[in-house]
N, C-alpha and C positions, 0 to 999 in steps of 0.2 A: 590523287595524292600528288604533292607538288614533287618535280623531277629533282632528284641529286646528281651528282658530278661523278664520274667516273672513278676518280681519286675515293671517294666515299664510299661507291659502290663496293672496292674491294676490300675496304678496312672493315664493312657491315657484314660480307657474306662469308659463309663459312658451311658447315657439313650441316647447319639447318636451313632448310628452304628462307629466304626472307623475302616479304611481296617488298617491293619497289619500283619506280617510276626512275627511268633516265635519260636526259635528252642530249642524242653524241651524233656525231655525221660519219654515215658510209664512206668507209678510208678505202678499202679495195673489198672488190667481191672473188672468188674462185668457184669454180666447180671444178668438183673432185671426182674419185670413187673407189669403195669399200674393197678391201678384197675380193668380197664376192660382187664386185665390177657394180654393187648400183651406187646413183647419185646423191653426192649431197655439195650442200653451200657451206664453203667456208667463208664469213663476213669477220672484218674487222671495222669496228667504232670506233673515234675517237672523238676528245675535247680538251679544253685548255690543260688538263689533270693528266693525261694517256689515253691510253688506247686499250681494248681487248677485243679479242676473235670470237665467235659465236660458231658451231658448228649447226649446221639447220637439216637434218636427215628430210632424204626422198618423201617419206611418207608421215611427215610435221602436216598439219592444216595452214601452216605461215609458210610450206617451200613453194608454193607458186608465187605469194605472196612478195616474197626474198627476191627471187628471182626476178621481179619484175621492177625494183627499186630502182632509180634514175643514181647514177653517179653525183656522187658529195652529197644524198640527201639528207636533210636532218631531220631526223627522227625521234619522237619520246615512244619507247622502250618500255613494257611495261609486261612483268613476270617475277613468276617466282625464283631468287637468284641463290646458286650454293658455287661454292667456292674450292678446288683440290689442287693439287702440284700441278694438274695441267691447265688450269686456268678457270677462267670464270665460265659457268653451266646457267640454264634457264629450261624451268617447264611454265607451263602455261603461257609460254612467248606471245605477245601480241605486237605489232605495227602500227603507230598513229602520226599523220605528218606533223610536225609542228606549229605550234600557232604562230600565226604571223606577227604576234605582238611579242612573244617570246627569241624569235629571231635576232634582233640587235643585243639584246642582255645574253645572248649565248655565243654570238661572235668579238664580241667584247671580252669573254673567257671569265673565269673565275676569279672574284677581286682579288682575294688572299697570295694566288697564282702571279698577278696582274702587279701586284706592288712588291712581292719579292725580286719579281724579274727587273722592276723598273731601280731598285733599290742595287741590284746586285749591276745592272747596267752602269751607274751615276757610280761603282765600287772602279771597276773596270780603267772607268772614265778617269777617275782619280788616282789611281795609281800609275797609268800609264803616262799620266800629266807628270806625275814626280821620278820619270824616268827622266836622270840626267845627260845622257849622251845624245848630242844634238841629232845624228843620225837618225836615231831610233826612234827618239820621242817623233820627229815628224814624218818619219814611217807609219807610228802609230797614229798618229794625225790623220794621216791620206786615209789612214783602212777605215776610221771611223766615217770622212765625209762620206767617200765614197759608196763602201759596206754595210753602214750601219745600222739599216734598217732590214736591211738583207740577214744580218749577223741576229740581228732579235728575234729574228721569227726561224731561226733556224734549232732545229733538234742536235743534241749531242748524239745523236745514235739511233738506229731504227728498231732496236729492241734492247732492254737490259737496263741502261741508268741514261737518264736524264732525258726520256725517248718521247719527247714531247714539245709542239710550239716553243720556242724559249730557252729551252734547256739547254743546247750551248751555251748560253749566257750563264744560266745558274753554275754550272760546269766551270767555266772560265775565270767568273768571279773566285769560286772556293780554292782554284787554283791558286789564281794569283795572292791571295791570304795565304795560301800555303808558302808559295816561293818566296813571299815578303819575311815571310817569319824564317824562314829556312835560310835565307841570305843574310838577314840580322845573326844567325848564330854560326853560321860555317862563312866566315868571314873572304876566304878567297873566291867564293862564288861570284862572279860578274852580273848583280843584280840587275841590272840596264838588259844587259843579254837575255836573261834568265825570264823576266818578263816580259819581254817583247818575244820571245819563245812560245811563252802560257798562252799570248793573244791570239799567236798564228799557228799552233800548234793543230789545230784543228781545223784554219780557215775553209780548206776545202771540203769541207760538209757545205758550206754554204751551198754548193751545187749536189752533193752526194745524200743529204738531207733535208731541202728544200721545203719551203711551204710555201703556198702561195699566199698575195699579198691579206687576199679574207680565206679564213679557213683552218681548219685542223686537219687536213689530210693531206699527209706528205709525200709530195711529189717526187719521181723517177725523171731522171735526166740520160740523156747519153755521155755526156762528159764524168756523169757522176758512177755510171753503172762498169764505161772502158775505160777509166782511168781511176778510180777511186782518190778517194779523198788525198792522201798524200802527194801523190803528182800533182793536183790540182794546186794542193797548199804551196807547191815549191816552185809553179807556174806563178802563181800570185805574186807569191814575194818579190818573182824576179820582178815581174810586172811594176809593182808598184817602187820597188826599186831605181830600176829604171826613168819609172818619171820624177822619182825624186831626185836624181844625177844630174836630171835636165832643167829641174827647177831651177828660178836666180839664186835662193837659198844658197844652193850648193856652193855656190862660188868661194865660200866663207872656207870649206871643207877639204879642201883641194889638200894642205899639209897635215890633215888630223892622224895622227898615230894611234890607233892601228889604222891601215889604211881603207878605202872602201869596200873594193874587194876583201880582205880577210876577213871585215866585220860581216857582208854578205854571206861568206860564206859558210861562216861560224852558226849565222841564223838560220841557213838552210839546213845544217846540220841538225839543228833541234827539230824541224819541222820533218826531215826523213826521219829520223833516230828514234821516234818518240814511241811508236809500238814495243820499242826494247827488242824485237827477234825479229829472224827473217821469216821466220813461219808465224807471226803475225802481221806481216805485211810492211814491215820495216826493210828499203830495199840499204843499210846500212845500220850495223849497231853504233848503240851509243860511243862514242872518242873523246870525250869531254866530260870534264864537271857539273858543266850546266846541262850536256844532252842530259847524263846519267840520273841527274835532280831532276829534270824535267820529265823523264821516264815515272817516274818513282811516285812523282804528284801526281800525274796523269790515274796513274793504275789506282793510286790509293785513294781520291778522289771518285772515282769508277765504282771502286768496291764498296765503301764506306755507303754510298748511294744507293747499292744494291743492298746491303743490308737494313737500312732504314724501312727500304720497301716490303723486305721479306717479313721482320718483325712487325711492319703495320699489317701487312695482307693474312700472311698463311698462319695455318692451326697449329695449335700444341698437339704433338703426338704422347706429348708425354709433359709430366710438369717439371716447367723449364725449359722442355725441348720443343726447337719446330721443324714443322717438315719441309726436307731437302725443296728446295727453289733451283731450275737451273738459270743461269749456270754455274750457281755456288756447288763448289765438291760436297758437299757433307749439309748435315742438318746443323741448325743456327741451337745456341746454348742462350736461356736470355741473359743478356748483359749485368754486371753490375752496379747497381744504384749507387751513385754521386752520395756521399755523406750530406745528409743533411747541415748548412751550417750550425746550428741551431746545438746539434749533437758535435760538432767537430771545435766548436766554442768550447762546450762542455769537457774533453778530451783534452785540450790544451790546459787547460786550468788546471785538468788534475794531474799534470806531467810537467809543468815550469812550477819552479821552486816558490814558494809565497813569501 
């Protein structure tokens, strides 16, 4: 059976066994053990789509098997798959290396994957072009020569929404749609700030989320594990900061009001502030307009994502209802359907006067 995509895998599997074929590369492996102290493997998969965990008990005919996998191997996967709140389940698990012809078409990632990333990229790209304050825009200049390839292959997250090659960028982009639209209608918002916010708002995943340059399996750093992502991001900025002070550029800058430091400081402030709590890792709350908006797009950008996932992946408990996903609080209700134009044409006509 030809292999599907991980993304597919869990939109297919459900509380009926389904045979399928998947080809993902060993992202970490663990041994564990049971309360009653025996062994098992906890493997996780991933590819251009996400990632899931495999649980491989002691006494499986594949845990010697498991056990014995070379790190980042890529594998097609091939079992019967069911699907519950705790994740994706396999009996008849088998192990086959991949074919060597298959290899490039799998680190090349999934097209559909490949052209929204590229699309939501050239999104980025263009609206931080039509940021008008001279500072800014060539702050955002630097991070793209320098970062930007670094920035593409970088994950929004190591579980939950956008936990995948790329997914910063998808992240980043729907933000920035968001803050454009949000600064078009709350008029005192400092849109120049506010997007130059979105971009670096998460920089420091670059190291806390890392991929390397082939690959789907995201790498662990030490900068990214004792310092997390926020410190890193407000290390960046200074960084890049900085050489942008010392560029000839600057020279033009010297009388701009507000001056360079407040404006620096203003964007550091997005970049701590953006968790919204200190008990989510925000070592300051929002003080600002734009923190406060920039919080609010983060979260809701976050969420929105995680629910797109839950209604693609998990079962109806009930009709209409799904079952609890963490880490959403409660069970998903399914949405309501968009009026068809077609009927909402019809609806007009018969409510404006003829």
């Amino acid at each position: 059976m030809s292999p599907i995509s991980i993304a597919a895998l869990k939109e297919l599997a459900g509380e009926t066994p389904v045979a399928a074929s998947v080809l993902a590369q060993l992202q970490s492996r663990a041994t564990r053990k049971t309360k009653n102290d025996k062994p098992y493997l906890e493997l996780v998969f991933a590819d251009s789509t996400g990632h899931f965990s495999l649980k491989i008990w002691s006494d499986s005919p594949v845990y010697q098997k498991a056990d014995a996998l070379e790190d980042a191997a890529v594998l097609r996967l091939e079992a019967k798959w069911t699907q519950n709140s705790y994740g994706v389940d396999s009996r008849d698990l088998s192990f086959h290396p991949a074919e060597a012809e298959s290899l490039e078409a799998f680190f090349a990632g999934d097209l559909t994957v490949r052209a929204k990333q590229d699309h939501d990229f050239a999104v980025i790209e263009q609206l931080c072009q039509s940021i008008i304050e001279p500072r800014l825009h060539a702050l955002c200049q630097r991070f793209f020569t320098q970062m930007g390839e670094r920035f593409r292959r970088t994950a929004a997250a190591k579980r939950n929404h956008h936990a995948r090659r790329g997914g910063l960028v998808e992240h980043v982009a729907q933000m920035m749609h968001s803050a454009d639209a949000l600064a078009s209608v709350y008029s005192d918002l400092n849109r120049d700030l506010l997007l130059t916010g979105v971009l670096f708002h998460d920089c420091g995943k670059l190291w806390e989320n890392a991929y390397p340059e082939r690959g789907f399996t995201q790498t662990l750093s030490l900068h990214g594990e004792m310092l997390g992502h926020i410190p890193i991001g407000i290390e960046l900025v200074n960084k890049l900061w900085r050489e942008l002070l010392e560029s000839p550029e600057a020279a033009v800058w010297a009388d701009f009001k507000p001056g360079a430091e407040e404006t620096r400081l203003h964007l550091l402030h997005l970049v701590g502030s953006h968790h919204g709590e200190h008990a989510f890792g925000s070592p300051v709350l929002p003080r600002t307009p734009e923190a406060f908006a920039l919080h609010y797009i983060d979260n809701l950008d976050a969420k929105l994502e995680m629910l797109r996932d839950v209604y693609a992946q998990s079962q109806e408990i009930a009709p209409g209802i799904y079952e609890r996903v963490f880490p959403l609080p409660t069970h998903l209700v399914r949405p309501l359907p968009v009026c068809g134009a077609a009927v909402a044409g019809e609806v007009i006509k018969a409510i404006l006067p003829s």
